[in-house]
TORSE-918422 format. One record per residue: residue in three letters; y, z, x of N, C-alpha, C, O, CB in turn. Coordinates in steps of 0.2 Angstrom, whole numbers, padded with zeros to 4 digits, always signed. Glycine has a CB too. Example, Ala and Ser with C-alpha at 12.3 -4.5 7.8 and 13.67 -1.06 7.14 Angstrom:
ALA-0028+0039+0066-0022+0039+0062-0016+0039+0066-0017+0042+0071-0022+0045+0057 SER-0011+0035+0064-0005+0036+0068+0000+0039+0064+0006+0040+0067-0003+0029+0070 
//
This chain:
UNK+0111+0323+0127+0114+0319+0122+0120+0324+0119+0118+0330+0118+0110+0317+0116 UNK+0127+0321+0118+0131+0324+0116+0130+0328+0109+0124+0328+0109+0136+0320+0116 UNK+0132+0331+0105+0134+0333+0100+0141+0335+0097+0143+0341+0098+0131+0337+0100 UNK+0144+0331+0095+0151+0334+0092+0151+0336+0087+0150+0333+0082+0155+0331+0092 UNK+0154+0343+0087+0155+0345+0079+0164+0345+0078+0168+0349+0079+0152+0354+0079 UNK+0165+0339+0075+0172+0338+0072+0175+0341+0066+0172+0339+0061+0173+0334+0071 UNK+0179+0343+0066+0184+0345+0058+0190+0342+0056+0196+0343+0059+0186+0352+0059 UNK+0189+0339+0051+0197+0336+0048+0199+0340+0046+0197+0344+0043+0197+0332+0043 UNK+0205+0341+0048+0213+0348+0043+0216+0345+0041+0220+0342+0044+0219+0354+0047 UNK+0216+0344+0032+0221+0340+0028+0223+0346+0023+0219+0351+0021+0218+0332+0024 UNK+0232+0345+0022+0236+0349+0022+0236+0347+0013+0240+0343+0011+0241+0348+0027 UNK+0234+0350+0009+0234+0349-0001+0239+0346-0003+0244+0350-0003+0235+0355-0005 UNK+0239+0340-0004+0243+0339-0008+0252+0340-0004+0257+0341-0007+0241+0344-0014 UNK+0251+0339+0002+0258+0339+0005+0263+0335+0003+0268+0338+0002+0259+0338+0009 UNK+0261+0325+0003+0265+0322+0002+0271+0323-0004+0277+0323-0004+0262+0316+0002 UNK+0267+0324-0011+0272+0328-0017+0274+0336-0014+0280+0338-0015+0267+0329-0025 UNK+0272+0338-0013+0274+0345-0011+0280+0345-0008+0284+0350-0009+0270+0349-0007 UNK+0282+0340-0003+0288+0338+0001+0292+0336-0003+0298+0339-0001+0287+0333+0004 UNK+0293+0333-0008+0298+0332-0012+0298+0334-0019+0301+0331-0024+0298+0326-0011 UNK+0295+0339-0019+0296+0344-0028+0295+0351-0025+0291+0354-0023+0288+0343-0034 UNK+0306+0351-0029+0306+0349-0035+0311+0345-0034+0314+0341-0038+0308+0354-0040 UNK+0313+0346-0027+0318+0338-0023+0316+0339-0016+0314+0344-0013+0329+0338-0024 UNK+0316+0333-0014+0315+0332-0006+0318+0339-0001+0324+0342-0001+0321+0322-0004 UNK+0312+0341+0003+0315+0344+0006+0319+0345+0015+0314+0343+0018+0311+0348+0004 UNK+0323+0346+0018+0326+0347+0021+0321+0344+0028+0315+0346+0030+0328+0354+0019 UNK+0324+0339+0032+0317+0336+0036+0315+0342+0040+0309+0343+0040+0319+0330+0041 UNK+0322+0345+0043+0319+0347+0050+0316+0357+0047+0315+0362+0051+0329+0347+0058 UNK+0315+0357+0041+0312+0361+0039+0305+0360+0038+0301+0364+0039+0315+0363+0035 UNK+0304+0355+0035+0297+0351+0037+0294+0350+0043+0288+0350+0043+0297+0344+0037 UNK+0298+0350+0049+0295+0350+0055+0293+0356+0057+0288+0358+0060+0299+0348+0059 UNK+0298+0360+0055+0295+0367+0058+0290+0368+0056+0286+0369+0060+0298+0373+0058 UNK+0289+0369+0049+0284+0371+0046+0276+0368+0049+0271+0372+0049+0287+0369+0040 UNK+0277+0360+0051+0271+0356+0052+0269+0361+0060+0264+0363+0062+0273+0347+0052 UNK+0275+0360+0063+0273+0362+0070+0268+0372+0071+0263+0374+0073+0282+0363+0075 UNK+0275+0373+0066+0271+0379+0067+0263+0383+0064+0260+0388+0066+0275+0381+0065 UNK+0262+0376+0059+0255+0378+0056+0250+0373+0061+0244+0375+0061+0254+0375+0047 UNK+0252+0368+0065+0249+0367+0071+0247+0374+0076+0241+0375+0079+0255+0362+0073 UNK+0252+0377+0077+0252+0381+0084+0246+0388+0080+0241+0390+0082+0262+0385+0087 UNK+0248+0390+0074+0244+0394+0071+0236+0391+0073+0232+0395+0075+0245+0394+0064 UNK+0233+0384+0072+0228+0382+0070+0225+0383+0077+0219+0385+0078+0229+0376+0067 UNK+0231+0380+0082+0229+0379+0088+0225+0387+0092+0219+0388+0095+0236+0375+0091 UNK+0230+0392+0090+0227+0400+0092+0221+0401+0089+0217+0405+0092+0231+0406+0090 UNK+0219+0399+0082+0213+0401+0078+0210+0397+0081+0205+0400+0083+0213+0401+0071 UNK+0211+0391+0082+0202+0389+0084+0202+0388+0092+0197+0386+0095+0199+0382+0080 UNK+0209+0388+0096+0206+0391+0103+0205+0394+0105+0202+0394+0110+0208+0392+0106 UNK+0206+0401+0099+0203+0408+0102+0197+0408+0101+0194+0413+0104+0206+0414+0098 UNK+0192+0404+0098+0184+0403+0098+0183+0396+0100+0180+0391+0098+0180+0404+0089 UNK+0185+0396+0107+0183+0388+0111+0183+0382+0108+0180+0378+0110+0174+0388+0114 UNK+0187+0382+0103+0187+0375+0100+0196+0373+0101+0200+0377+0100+0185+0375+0090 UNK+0196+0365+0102+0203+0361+0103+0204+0361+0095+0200+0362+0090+0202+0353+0108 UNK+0212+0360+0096+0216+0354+0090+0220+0351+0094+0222+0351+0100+0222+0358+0083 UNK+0219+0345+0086+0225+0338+0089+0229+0338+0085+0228+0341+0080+0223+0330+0089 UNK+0235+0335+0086+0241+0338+0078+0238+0330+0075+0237+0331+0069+0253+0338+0080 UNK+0238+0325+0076+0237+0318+0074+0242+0315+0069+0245+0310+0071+0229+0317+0071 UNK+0243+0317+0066+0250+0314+0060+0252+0323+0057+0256+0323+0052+0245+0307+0051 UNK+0248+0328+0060+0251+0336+0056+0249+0335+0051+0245+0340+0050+0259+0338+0056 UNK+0251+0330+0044+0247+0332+0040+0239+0333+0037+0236+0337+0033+0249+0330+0038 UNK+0238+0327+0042+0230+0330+0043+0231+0330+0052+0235+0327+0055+0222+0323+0040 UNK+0225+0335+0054+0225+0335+0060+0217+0334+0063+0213+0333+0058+0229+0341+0061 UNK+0214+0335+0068+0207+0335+0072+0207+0340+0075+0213+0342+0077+0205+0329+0078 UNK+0198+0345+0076+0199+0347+0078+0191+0347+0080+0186+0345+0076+0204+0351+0077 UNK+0190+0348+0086+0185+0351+0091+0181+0357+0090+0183+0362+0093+0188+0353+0095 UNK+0176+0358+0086+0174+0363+0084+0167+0367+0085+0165+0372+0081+0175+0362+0077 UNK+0165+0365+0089+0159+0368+0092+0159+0375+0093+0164+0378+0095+0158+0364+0098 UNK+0153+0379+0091+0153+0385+0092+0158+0390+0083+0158+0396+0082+0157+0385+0100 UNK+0161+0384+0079+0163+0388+0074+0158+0387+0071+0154+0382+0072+0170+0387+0070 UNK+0157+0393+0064+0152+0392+0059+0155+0390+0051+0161+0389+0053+0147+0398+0059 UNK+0155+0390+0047+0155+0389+0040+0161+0396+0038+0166+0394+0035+0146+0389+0038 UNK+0160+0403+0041+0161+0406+0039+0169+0407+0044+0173+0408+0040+0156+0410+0039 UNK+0171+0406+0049+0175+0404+0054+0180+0399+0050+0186+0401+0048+0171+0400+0060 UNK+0178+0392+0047+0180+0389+0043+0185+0393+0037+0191+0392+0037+0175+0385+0042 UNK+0180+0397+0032+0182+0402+0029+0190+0405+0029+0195+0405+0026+0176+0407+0030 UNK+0187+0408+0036+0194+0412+0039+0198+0408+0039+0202+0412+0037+0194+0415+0046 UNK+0199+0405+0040+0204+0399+0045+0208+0398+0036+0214+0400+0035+0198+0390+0051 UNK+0205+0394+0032+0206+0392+0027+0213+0400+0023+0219+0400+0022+0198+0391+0024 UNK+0207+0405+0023+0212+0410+0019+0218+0412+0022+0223+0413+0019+0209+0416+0018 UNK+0216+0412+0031+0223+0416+0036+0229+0410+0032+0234+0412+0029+0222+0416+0049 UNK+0229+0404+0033+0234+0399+0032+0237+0399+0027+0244+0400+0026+0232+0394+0033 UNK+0231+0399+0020+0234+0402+0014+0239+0406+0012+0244+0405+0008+0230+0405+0013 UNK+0235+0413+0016+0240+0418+0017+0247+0419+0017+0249+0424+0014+0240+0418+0020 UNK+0250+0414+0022+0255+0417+0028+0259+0407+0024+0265+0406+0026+0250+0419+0039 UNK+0257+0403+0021+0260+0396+0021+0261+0395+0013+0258+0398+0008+0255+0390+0024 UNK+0265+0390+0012+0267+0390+0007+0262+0384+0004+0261+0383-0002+0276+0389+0007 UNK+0258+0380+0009+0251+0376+0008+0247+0379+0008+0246+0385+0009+0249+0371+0012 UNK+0241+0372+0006+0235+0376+0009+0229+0369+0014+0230+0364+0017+0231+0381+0001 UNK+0226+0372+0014+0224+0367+0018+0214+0365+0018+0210+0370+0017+0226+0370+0026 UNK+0212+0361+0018+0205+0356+0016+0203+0356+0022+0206+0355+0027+0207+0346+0013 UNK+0196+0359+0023+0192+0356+0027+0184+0353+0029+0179+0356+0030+0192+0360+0030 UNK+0185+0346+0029+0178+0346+0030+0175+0344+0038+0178+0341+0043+0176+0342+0024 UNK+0170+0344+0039+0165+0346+0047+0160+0343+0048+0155+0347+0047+0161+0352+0048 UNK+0157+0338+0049+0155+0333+0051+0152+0334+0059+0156+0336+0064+0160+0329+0049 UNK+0145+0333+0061+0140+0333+0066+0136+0326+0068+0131+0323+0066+0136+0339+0063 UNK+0142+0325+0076+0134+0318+0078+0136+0316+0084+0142+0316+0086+0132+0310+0073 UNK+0131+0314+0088+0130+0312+0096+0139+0308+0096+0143+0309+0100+0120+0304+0098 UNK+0141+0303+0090+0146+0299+0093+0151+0304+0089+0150+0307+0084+0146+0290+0091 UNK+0157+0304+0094+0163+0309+0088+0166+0305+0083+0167+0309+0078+0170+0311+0092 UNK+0166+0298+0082+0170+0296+0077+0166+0296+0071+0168+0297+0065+0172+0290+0079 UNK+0157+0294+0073+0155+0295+0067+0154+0304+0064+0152+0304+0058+0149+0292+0069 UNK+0156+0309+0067+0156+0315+0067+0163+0318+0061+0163+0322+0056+0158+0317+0075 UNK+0167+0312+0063+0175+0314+0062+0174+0309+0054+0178+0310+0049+0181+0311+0070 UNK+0168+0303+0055+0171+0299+0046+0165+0305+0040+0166+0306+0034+0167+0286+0046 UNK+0160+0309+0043+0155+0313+0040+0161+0317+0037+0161+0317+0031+0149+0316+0046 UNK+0165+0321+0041+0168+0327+0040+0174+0324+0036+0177+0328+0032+0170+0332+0046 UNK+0176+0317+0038+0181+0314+0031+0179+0313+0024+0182+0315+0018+0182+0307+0033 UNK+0173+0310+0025+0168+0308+0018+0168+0315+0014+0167+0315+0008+0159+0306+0019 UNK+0169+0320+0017+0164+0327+0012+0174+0328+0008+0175+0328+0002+0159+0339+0019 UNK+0179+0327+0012+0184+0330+0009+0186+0324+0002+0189+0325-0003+0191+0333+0015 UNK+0184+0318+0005+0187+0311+0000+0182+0311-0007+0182+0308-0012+0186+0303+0006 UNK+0176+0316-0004+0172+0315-0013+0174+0320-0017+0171+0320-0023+0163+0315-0014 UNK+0177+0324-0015+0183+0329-0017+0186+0327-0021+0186+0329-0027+0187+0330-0012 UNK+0189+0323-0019+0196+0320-0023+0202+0319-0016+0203+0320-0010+0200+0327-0032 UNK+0205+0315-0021+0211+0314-0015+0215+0317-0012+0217+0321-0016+0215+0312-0016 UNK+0217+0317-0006+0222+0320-0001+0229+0324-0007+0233+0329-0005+0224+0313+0006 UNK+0230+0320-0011+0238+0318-0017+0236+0323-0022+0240+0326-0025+0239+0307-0021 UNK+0227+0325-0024+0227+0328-0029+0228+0333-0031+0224+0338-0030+0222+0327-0030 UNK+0234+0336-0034+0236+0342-0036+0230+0348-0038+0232+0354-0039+0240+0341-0041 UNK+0225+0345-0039+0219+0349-0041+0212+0350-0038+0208+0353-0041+0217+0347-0046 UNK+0213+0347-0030+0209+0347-0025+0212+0352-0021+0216+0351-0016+0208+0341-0022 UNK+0211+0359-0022+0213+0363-0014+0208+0368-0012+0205+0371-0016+0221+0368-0014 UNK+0207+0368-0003+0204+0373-0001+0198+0371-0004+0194+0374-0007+0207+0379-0003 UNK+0199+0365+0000+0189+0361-0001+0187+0364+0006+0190+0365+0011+0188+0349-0001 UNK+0180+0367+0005+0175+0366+0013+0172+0363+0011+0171+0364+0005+0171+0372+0017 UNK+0170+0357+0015+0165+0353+0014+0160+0351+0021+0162+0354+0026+0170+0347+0010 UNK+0156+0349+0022+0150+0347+0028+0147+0351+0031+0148+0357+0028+0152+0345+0033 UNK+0142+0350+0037+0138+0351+0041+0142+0356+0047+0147+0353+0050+0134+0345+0044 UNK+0140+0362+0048+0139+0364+0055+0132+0364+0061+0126+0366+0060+0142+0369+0054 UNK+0136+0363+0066+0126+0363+0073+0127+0371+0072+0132+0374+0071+0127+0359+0086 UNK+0120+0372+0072+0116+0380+0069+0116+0382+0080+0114+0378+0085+0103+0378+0062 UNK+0119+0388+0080+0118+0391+0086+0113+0389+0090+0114+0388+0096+0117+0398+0085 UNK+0107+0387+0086+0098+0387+0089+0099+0381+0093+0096+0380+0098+0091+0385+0083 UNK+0105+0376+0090+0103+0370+0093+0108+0368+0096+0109+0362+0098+0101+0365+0088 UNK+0114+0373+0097+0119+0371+0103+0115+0370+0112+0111+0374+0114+0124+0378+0103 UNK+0118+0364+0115+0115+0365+0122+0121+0365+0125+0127+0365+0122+0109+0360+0125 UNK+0120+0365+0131+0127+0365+0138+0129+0357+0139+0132+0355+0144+0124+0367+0147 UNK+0127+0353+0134+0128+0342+0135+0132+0340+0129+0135+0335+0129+0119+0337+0134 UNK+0131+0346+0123+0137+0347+0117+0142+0341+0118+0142+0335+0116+0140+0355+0118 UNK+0146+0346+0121+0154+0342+0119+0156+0339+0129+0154+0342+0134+0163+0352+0115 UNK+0158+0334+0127+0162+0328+0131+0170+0329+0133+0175+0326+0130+0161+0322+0127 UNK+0170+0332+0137+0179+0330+0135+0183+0326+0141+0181+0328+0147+0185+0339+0135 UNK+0186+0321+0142+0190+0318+0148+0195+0318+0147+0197+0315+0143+0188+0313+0150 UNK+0199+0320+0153+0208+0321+0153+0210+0316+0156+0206+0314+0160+0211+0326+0158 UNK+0213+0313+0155+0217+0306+0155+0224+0307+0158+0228+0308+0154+0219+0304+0148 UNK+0226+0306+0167+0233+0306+0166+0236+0299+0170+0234+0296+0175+0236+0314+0168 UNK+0243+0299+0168+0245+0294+0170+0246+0295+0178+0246+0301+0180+0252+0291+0166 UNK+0247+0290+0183+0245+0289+0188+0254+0290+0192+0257+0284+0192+0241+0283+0188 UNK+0256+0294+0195+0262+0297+0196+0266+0294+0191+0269+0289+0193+0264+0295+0202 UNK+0268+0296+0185+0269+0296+0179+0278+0299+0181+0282+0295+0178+0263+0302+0174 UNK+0281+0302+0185+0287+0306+0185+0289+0300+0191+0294+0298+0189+0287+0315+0187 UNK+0288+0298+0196+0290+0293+0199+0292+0286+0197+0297+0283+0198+0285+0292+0202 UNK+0286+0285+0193+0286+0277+0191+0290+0277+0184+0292+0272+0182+0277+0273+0189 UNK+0291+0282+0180+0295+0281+0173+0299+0288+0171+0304+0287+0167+0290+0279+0168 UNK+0297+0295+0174+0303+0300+0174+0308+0298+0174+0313+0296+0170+0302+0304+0179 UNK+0307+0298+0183+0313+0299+0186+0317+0291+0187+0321+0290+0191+0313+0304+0194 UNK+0314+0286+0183+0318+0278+0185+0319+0277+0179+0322+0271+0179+0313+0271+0188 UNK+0319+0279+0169+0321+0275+0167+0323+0282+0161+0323+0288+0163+0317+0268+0166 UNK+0325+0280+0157+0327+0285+0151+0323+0287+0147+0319+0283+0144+0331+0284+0148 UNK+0322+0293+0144+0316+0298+0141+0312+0291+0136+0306+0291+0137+0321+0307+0135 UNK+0317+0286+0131+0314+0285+0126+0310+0279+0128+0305+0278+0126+0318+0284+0121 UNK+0313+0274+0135+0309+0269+0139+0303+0273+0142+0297+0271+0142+0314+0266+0145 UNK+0304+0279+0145+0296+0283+0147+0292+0283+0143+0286+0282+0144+0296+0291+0149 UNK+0295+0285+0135+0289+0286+0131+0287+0280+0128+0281+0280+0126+0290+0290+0125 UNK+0290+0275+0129+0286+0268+0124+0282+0267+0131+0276+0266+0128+0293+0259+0121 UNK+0281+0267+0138+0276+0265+0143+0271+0270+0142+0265+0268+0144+0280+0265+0150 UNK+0270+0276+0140+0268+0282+0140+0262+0280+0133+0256+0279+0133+0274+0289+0139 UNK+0266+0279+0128+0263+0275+0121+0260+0270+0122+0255+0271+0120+0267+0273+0116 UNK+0261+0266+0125+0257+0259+0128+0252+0261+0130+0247+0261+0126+0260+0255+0134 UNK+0252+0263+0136+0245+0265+0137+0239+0269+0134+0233+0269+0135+0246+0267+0140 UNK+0242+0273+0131+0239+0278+0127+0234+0275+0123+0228+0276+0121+0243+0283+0123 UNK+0240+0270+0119+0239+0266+0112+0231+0260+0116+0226+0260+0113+0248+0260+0109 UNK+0233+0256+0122+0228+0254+0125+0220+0257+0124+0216+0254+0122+0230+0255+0131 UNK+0220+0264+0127+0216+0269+0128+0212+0271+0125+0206+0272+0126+0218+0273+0130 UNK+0217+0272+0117+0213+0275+0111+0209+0269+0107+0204+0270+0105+0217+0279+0106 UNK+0213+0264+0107+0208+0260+0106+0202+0256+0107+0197+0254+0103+0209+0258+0106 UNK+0203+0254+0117+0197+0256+0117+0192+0259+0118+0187+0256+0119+0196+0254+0118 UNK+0192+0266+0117+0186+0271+0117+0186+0271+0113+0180+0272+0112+0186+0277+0120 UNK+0189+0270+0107+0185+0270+0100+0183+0264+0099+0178+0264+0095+0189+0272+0094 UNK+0184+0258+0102+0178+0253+0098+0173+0253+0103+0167+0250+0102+0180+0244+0097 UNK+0174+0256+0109+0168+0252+0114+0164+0256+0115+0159+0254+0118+0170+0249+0121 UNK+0165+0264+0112+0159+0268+0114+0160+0273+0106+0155+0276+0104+0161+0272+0123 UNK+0168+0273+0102+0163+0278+0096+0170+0286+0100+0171+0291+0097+0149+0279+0098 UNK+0174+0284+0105+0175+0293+0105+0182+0292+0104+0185+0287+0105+0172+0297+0112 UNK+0187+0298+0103+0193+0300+0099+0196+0300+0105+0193+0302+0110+0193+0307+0094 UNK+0202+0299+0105+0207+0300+0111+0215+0303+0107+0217+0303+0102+0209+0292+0115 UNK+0216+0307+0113+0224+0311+0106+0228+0314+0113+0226+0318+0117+0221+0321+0098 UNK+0233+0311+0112+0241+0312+0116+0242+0318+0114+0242+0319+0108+0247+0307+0114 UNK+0243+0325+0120+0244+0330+0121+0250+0331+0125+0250+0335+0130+0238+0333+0124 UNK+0256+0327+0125+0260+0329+0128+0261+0327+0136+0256+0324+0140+0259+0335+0127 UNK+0266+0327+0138+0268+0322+0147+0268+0315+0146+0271+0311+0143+0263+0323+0154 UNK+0260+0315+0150+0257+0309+0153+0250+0309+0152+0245+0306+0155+0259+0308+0159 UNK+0250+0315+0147+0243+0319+0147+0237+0315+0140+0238+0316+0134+0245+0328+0145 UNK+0233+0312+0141+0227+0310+0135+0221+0314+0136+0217+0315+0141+0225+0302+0136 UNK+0218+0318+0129+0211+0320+0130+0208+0315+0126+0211+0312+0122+0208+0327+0129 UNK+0200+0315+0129+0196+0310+0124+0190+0315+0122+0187+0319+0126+0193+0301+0129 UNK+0189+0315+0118+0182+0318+0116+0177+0312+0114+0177+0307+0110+0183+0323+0107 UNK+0171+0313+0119+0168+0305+0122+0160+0307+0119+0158+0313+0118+0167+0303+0134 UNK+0158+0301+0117+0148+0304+0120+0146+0303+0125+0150+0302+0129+0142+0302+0117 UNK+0142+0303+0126+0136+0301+0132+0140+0294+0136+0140+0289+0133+0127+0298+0128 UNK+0145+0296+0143+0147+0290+0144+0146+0289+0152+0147+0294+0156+0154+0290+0141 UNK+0144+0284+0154+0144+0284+0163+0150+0281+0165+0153+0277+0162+0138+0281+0168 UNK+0150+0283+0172+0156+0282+0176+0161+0274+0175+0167+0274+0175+0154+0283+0183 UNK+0156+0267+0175+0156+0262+0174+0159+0262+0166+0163+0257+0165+0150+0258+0174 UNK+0158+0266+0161+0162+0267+0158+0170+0270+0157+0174+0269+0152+0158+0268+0155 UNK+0171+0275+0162+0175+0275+0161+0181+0274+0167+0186+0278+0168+0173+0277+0158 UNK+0177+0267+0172+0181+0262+0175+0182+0256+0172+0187+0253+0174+0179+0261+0181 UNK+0178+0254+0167+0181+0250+0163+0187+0250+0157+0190+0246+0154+0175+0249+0162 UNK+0188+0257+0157+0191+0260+0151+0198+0259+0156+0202+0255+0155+0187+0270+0149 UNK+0199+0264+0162+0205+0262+0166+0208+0256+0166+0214+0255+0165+0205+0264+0172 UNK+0204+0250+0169+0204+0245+0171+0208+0241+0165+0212+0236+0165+0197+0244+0174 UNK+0203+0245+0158+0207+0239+0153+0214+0240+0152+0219+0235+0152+0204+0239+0145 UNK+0215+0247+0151+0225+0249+0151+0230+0247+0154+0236+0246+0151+0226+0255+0154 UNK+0227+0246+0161+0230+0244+0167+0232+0236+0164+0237+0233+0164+0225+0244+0174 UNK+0227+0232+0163+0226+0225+0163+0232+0224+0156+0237+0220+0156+0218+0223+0162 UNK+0230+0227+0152+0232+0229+0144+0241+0231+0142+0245+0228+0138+0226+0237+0141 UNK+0241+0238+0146+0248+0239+0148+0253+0240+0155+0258+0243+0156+0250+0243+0144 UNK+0250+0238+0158+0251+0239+0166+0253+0246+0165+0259+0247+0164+0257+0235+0170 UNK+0247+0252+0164+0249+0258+0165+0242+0260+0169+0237+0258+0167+0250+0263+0158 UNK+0242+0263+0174+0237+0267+0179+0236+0274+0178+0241+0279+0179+0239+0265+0186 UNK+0227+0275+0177+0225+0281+0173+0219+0283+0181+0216+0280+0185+0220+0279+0162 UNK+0221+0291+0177+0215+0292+0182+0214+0297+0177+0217+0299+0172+0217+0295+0192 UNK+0206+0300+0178+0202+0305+0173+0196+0309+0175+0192+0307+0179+0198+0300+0169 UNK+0197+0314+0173+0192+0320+0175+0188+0322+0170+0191+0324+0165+0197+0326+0178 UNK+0182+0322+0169+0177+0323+0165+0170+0328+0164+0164+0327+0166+0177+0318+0164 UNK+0172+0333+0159+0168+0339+0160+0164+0338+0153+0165+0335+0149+0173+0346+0159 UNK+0157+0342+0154+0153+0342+0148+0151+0352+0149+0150+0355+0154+0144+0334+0149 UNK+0151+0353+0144+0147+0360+0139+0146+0362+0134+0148+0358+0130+0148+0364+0140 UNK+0143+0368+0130+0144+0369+0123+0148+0369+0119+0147+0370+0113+0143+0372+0122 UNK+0156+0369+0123+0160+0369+0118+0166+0369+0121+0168+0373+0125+0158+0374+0114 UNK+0173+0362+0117+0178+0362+0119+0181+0365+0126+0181+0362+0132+0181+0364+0115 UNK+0183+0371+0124+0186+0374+0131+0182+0375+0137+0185+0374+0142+0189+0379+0131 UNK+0177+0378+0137+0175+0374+0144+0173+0367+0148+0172+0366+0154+0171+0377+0146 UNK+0172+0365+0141+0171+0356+0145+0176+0356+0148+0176+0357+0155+0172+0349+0139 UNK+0183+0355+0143+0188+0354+0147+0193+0357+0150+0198+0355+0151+0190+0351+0145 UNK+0190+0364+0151+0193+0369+0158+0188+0363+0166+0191+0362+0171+0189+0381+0157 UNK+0183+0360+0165+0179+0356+0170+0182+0350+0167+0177+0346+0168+0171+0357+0170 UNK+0185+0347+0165+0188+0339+0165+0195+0342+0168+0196+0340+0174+0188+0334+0155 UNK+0201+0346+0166+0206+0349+0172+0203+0349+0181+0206+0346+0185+0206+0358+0170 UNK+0199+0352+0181+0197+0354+0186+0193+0348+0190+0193+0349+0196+0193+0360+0184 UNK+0189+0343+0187+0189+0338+0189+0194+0332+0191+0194+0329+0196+0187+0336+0186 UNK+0201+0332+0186+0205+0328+0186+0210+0332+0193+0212+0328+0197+0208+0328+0177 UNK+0210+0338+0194+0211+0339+0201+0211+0339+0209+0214+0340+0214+0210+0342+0200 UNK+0204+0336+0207+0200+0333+0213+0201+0326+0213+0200+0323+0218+0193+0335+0212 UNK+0203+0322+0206+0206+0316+0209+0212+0316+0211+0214+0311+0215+0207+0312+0205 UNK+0217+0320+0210+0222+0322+0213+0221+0321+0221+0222+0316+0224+0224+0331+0210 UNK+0217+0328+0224+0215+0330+0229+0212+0325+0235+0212+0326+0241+0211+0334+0226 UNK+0209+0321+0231+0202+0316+0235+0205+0309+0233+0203+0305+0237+0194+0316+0230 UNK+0210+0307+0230+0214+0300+0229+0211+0295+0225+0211+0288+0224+0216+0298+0237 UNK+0205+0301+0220+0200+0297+0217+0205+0294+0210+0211+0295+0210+0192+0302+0214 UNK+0201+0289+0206+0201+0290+0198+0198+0291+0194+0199+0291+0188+0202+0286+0196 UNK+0192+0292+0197+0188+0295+0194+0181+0300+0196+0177+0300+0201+0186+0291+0191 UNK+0181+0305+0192+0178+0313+0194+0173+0316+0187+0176+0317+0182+0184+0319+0194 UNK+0168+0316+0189+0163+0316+0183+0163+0324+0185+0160+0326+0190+0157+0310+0183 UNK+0165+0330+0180+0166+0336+0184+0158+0341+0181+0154+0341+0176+0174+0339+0183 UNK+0160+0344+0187+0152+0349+0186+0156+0355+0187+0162+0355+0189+0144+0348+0193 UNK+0153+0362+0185+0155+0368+0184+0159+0370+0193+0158+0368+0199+0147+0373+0180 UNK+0163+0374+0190+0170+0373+0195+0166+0374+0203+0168+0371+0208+0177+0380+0194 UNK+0162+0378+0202+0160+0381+0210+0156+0375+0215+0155+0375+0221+0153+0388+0208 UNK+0153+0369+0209+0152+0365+0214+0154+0356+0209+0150+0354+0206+0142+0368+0216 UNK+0159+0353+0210+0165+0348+0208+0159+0343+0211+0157+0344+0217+0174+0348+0212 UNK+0157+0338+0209+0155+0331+0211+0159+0327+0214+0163+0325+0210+0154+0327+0207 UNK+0160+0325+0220+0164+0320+0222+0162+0314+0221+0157+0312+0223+0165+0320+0228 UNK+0169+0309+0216+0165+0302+0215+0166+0296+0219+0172+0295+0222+0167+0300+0209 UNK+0159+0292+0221+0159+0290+0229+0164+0279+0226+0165+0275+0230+0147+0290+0233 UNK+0166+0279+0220+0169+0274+0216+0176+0271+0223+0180+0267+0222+0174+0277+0207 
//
């Protein structure tokens, strides 16, 4: 059985912060958002845990293997070095979404995202070392199915992205009603999903609906261990072998020995 340990990153009080003591400068907003993204992204890659940017002001992340005190860190380094600050709460359970509304609830009895007087909340559960196993974290890579052929190189950057969105938008919806797990647009043609306990039928049915849904064709490689990055260094490494094998689906096992799926 899975275990996901999720973390919400909501940014204090940004939406006023943005515009006091007058609106500020967009594309200085961007940098700013991107680059407290890429920070976040090194801090908690560097301890085997993913981030998603999701809307930047709050963001997801993947957090298996951090503790309470990790969180800590993470909180003060941003502090630091940003003219924000940033709310976290952590949330633990077999489904990710229910994971992700646990670690929402702890920062919303807080007070509001808006509240000038809410900052540098920790709030929730972390899984205690004792009870990490190797079935932990779920991750599946998602990518579009010659993606540079069919919309690269035939139509224009902003027509690629609305077919690219289409599908994604397909995708994430349904893995989140039909099984409970998070999906987040990483760039290209690329989707990860942070899943639970899912079999293969599930996630041929998952392709099958996209397709039907936005005429987009997905193929997916899917790794399970204790934690983010090596799940999904083995959902890569799966997703390679569909490449390889002309599969769409690859249910992956630790690199030295790859499941061939017989679908």
């Amino acid at each position: 059985m899975t275990k996901s340990q999720l973390t919400l990153v909501q940014i204090d009080n940004y939406g006023p912060w943005t515009v006091t003591p007058n609106p500020r400068r967009e594309m200085d907003l961007q940098t700013l958002q991107s680059r407290l993204f890429a920070d976040l992204a090194q801090f908690v890659g560097s301890r085997d845990g993913y981030v998603f940017f999701t809307r930047f002001d709050n963001m997801v992340a993947v957090t298996n293997g951090l503790d309470r005190a990790d969180h800590a860190l993470l909180q003060e380094t941003i502090g630091n070095r940003y003219p924000v600050t940033i709310s976290l709460g952590t949330g633990v359970d077999a489904t990710p979404v229910a994971a992700l509304e646990a670690a929402t609830a702890g920062l919303q009895r807080a007070g509001s995202a808006q509240d000038g007087d809410r900052r540098e909340v920790l709030a929730g559960e972390y899984l205690a070392g004792s009870d990490r196993t190797d079935d932990d974290v779920r991750i599946a890579h998602f990518d579009v199915n010659d993606a540079t052929g069919k919309y690269t190189d035939q139509l224009n950057e902003f027509d690629s992205f609305i077919q690219i969105e289409q599908g994604y938008a397909a995708l994430m919806q349904h893995l989140r009603e039909e099984h409970g797990a998070l999906s987040f647009f990483v760039g290209g043609d690329n989707i990860i999903s942070v899943c639970p306990a899912m079999d293969e039928r599930d996630y041929r049915d998952a392709i099958d609906h996209v397709e039907a849904d936005a005429g987009v064709e997905l193929k997916v490689g899917v790794g399970t261990a204790s934690n983010p990055h090596v799940a999904g260094m083995d959902a890569k490494h799966a997703l390679e072998e569909c490449r390889h094998e002309g599969t769409d689906i690859e249910l992956g096992a630790p690199v030295e020995e790859v499941n061939v799926a017989t679908d």
